[in-house]
C-alpha positions in Angstrom: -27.6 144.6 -53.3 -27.9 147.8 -54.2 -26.1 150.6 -56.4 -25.6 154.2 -55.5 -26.0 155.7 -58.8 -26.7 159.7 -57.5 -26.9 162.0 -54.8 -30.8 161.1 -54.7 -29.7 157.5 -54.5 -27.2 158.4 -51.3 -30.5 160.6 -49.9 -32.9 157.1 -50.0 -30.5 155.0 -48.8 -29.8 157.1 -45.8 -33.3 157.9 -44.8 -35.0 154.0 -46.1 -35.2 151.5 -43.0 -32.5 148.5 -43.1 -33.4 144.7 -43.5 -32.1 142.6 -40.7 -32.0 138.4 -41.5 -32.8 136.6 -38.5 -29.7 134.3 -37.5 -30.0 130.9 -38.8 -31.4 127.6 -36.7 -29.6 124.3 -37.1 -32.0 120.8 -36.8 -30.0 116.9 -35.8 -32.1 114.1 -36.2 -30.8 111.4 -34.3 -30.3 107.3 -34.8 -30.3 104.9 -32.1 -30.7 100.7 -32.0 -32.1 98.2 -30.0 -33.1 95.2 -29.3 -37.2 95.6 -29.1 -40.0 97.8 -29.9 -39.2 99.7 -26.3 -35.8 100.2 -27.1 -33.9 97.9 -25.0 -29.8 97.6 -25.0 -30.2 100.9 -26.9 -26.8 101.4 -28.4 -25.6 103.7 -31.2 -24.0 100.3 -32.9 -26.5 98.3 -35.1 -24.4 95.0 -34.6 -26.7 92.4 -32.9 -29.9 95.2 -32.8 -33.1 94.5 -34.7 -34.8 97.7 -34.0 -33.9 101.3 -35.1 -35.1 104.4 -33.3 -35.7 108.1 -35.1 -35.3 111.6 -33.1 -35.5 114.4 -35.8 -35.5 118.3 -35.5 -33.4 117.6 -32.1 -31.2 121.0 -31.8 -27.8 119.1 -30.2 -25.8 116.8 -32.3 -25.4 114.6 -29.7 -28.1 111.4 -29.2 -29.8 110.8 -26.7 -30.0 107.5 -24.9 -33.1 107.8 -23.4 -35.6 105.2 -25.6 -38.6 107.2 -25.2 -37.2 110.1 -27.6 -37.2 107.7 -30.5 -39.7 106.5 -32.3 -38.9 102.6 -32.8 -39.2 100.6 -36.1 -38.1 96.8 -36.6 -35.6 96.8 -39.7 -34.0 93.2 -39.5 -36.9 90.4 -40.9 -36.7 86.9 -40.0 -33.4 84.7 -41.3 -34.0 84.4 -45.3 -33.7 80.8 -46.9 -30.4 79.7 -47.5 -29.4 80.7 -51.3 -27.7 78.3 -53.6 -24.3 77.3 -53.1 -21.8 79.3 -55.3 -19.2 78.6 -57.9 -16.0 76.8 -56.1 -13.6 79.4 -56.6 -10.4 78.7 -58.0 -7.8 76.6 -56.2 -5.2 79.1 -54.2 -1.8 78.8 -54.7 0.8 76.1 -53.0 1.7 77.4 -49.4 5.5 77.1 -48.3 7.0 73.6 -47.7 7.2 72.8 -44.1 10.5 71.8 -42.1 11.2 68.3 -42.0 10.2 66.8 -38.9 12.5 64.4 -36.6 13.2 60.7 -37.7 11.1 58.6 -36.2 12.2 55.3 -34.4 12.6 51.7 -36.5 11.7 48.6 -35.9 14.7 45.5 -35.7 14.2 41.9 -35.0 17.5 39.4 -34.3 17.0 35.4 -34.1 19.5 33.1 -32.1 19.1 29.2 -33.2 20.3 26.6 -30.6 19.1 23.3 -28.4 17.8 24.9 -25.2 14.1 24.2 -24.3 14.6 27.5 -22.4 13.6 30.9 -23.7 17.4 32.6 -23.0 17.0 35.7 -20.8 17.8 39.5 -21.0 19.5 40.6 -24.2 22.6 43.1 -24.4 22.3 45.8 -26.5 25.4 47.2 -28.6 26.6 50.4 -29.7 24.7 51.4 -32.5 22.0 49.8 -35.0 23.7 46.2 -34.2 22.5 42.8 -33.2 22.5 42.0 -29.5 24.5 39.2 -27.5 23.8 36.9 -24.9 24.7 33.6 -23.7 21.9 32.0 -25.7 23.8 32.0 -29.2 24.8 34.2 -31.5 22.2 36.5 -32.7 21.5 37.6 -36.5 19.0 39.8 -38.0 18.2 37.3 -40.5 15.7 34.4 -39.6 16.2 30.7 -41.2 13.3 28.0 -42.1 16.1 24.7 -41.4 16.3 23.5 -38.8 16.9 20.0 -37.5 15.0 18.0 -34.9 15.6 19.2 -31.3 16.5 22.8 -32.5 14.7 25.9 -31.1 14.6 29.3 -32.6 14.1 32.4 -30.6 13.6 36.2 -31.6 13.3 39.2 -29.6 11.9 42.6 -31.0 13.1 46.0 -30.6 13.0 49.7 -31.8 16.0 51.7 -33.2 16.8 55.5 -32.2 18.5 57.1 -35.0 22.0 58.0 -33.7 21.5 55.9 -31.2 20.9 52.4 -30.1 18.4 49.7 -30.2 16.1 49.2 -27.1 15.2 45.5 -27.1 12.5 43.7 -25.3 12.6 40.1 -24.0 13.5 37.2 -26.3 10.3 34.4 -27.3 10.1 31.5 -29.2 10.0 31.6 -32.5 10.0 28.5 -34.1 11.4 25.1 -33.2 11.1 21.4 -34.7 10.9 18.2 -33.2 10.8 14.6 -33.7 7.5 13.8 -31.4 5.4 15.6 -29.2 7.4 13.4 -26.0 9.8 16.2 -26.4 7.4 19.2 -25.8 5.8 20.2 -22.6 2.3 22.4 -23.5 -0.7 23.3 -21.9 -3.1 22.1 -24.7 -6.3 24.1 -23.1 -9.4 22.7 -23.9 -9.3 20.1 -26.6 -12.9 19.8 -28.0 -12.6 16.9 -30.7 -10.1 15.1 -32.6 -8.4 11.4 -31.9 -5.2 10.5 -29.5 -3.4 7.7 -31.1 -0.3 5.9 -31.1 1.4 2.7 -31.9 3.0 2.5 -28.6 0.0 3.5 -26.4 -1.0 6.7 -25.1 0.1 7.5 -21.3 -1.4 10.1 -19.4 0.9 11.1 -16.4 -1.2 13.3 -13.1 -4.4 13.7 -13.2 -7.0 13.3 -15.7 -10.7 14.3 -15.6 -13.1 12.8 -17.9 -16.8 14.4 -18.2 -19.5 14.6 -20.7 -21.1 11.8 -23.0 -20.2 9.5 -25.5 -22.4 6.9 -27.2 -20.3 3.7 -28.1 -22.0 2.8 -31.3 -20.9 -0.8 -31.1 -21.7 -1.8 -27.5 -25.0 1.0 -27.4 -23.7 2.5 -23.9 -22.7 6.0 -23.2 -20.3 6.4 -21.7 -17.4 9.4 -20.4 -14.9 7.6 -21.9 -14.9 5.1 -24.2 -12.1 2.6 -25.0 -12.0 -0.2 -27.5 -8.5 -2.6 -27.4 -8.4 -4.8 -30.4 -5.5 -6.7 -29.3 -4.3 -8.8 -26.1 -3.7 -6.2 -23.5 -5.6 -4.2 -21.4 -7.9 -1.2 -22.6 -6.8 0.5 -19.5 -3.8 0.2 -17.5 -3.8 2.4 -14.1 -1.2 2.9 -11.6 -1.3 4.6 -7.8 2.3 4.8 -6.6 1.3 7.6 -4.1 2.0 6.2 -0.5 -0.4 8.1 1.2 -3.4 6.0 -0.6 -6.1 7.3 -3.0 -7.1 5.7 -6.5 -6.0 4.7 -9.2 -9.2 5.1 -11.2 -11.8 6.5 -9.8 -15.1 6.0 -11.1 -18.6 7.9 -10.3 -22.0 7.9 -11.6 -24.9 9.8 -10.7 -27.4 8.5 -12.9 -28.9 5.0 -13.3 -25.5 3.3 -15.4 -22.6 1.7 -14.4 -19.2 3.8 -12.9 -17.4 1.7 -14.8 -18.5 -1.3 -17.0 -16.0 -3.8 -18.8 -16.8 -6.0 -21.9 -14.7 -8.9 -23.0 -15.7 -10.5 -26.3 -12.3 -12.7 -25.9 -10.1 -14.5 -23.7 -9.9 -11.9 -21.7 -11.4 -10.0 -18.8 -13.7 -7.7 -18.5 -12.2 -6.3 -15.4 -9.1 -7.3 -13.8 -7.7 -5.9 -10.5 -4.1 -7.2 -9.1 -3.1 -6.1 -6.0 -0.1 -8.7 -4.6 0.0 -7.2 -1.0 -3.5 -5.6 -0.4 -6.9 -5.3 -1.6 -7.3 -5.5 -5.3 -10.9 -5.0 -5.5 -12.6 -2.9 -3.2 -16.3 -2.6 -3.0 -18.6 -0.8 -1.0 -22.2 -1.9 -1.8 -23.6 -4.7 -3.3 -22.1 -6.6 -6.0 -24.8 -8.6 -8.9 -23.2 -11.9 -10.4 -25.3 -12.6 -13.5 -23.6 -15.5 -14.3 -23.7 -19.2 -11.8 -20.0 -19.8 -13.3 -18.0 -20.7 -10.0 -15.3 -18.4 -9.2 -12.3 -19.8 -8.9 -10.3 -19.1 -5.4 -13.4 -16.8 -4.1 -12.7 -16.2 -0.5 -15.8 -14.4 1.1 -16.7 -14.4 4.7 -20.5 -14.2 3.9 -22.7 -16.4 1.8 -26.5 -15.1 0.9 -26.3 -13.0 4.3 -24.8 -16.0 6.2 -21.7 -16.4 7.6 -18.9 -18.9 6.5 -18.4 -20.5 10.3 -21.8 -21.5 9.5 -21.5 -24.0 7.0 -19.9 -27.4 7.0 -18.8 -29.3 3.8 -19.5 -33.1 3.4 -18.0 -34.2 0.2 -19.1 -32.6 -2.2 -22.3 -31.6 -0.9 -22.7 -28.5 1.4 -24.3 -28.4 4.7 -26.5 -25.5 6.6 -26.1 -26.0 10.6 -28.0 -24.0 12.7 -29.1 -24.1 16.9 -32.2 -26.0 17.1 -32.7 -25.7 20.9 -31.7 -26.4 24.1 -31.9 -30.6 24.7 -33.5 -30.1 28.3 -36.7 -27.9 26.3 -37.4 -30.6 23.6 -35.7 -34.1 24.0 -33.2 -35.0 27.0 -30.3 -37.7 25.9 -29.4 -40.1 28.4 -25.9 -41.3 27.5 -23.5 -42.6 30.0 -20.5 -40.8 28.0 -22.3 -37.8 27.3 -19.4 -35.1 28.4 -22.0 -32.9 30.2 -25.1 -32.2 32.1 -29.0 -33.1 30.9 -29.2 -29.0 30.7 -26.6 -27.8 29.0 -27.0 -30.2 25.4 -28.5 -28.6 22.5 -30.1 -30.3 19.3 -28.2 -29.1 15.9 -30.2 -28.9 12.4 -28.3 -29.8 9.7 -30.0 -29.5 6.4 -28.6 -31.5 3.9 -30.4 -30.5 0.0 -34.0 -29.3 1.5 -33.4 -32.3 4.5 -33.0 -31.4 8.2 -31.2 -33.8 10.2 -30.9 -33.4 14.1 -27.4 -33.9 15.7 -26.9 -33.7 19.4 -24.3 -31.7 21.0 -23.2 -30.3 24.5 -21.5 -26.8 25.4 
């Protein structure tokens, strides 16, 4: 700036030519982000961009979002390798205790001990945590290990409602003690192995199926079912009441062996069949003797394919009688007593041991 100091001073100022300044010019540069090289998705927020974009010496402040005015330069690499895991940090304080939640619901279980082979119905609840009642017994919560022979023991579970009562479910058997199996009814499934004995015999009541194979080491057969009697009874004693028929045993092989084969090393029989008022052995096929024993009080109609009414007994001896022929074809009789005509008299063979013998006869 400068000073007046004199008239002269005033003179120079007013005659010298003033300095203007030209009025000032204001330059933005701009900053824009995308997603690629061509701006795309360009956006003024670098969240989720890769690429930045430049506009300098622009005269507005406000950016433009047109991609060509930028010039576009990638500023996020690829995702480093993760670093090492840090320090654990020290352990934050306790949060607040939360509210106690609602009592949950308990379990109970009540026993009733008495004599009934029936599992005793529907329980009644009481008021409260209390044992139920029914006509079974008196229940308890409290279960015992004596009992005496013919005594059952049932329980029945249930769950208790604090405040409330106890829901219970249906009773079961629990435990029970007897003095032989006679006095329990059970379906025993399938029984793979083990022995059936008993002093007084073992009696099977409805109907029993016996399958698979057994090798009797003492005799050498197999056999479905095996049974060795020691003493003087039967191995097996079998009874049909049923009115309406069927068997009593009924035996089937599909193989080469026996349906059923008896051995008696004693007295006994190897098979016996009673029947007082019917058929006590019946048998449909043939039947093999291996033994030239007679049978006693053996009364069959047929005899090696022949029929009884053809045979004769003399003495001791038995005699095989059968049509020779009609007299008038081989030899005519002339008797004077004969008790018909020359035509109708026939020659009969009886063969006494290996010897025929010729008898004449009339019809």
């Amino acid at each position: 700036m400068a000073v007046i100091k004199n008239a002269i001073d005033v003179a120079l100022q007013a005659t010298s030519p003033r300095f203007v300044a030209p009025a000032a010019t204001i330059n933005y540069t701009w900053v824009m982000y995308a997603t690629s090289a061509t701006g795309t998705g360009i956006n003024s927020s670098p969240t989720g961009m890769s690429y930045i974009g430049i506009a300098a010496n622009k005269l507005t402040a406000t950016p433009s979002v047109t991609p060509s005015d930028y010039t576009w330069s990638l500023f996020q690499g690829p995702t480093g390798a993760t670093g090492a895991t840090g320090a654990t940090g020290t352990t934050g304080a306790t949060g607040a205790t939360g509210t106690t939640g609602a009592t949950g619901q308990s379990s109970r279980r009540a026993y009733v001990v008495n004599t009934s082979a029936t599992v005793p119905g529907a329980v009644t609840a009481g008021a409260g945590d209390v044992v139920p009642t029914s006509g079974a017994g008196t229940w308890s919560f409290t279960t015992t290990s004596t009992l005496t022979a013919g005594q059952y023991m049932y329980q029945v579970d249930g769950l208790f409602t604090a405040g409330g009562n106890i829901t219970w479910g249906n009773p079961y058997l629990s435990n029970l003690k007897i003095g032989s199996l006679s006095a329990l009814a059970a379906d025993l499934g399938t029984v793979t192995t083990g022995n059936l004995t008993g002093s007084a015999g073992i009696q099977i009541t409805g109907q029993s199926l016996f399958t698979g194979l057994n090798l009797d080491a003492t005799n050498g057969y197999w056999s479905a079912l095996t049974v060795n009697q020691a003493g003087s009874g039967n191995g097996i004693t079998a009874t049909n009441s049923y009115a309406a028929g069927g068997n009593a045993i009924l035996a089937r092989h599909t193989g080469n062996g026996n349906a059923i084969g008896g051995t008696a090393l004693g007295a006994g029989y190897g098979v016996e069949a009673q029947n007082p008022s019917n058929y006590a052995l019946d048998v449909n096929g043939k039947m093999s003797i291996s033994n030239n024993t007679m049978v006693v009080n053996l009364n069959a109609n047929y005899l090696n394919g022949i029929n009884s009414q053809g045979f004769i007994q003399t003495g001791g001896v038995q005699a095989n009688m059968t049509a020779y022929g009609v007299g008038g074809a081989i030899a005519t009789a002339v008797l004077t007593n004969k008790p018909g005509f020359n035509s109708s008299n026939q020659w009969l063979t009886l063969n006494l041991n290996g010897v025929d013998y010729y008898l004449l006869i009339w019809t």
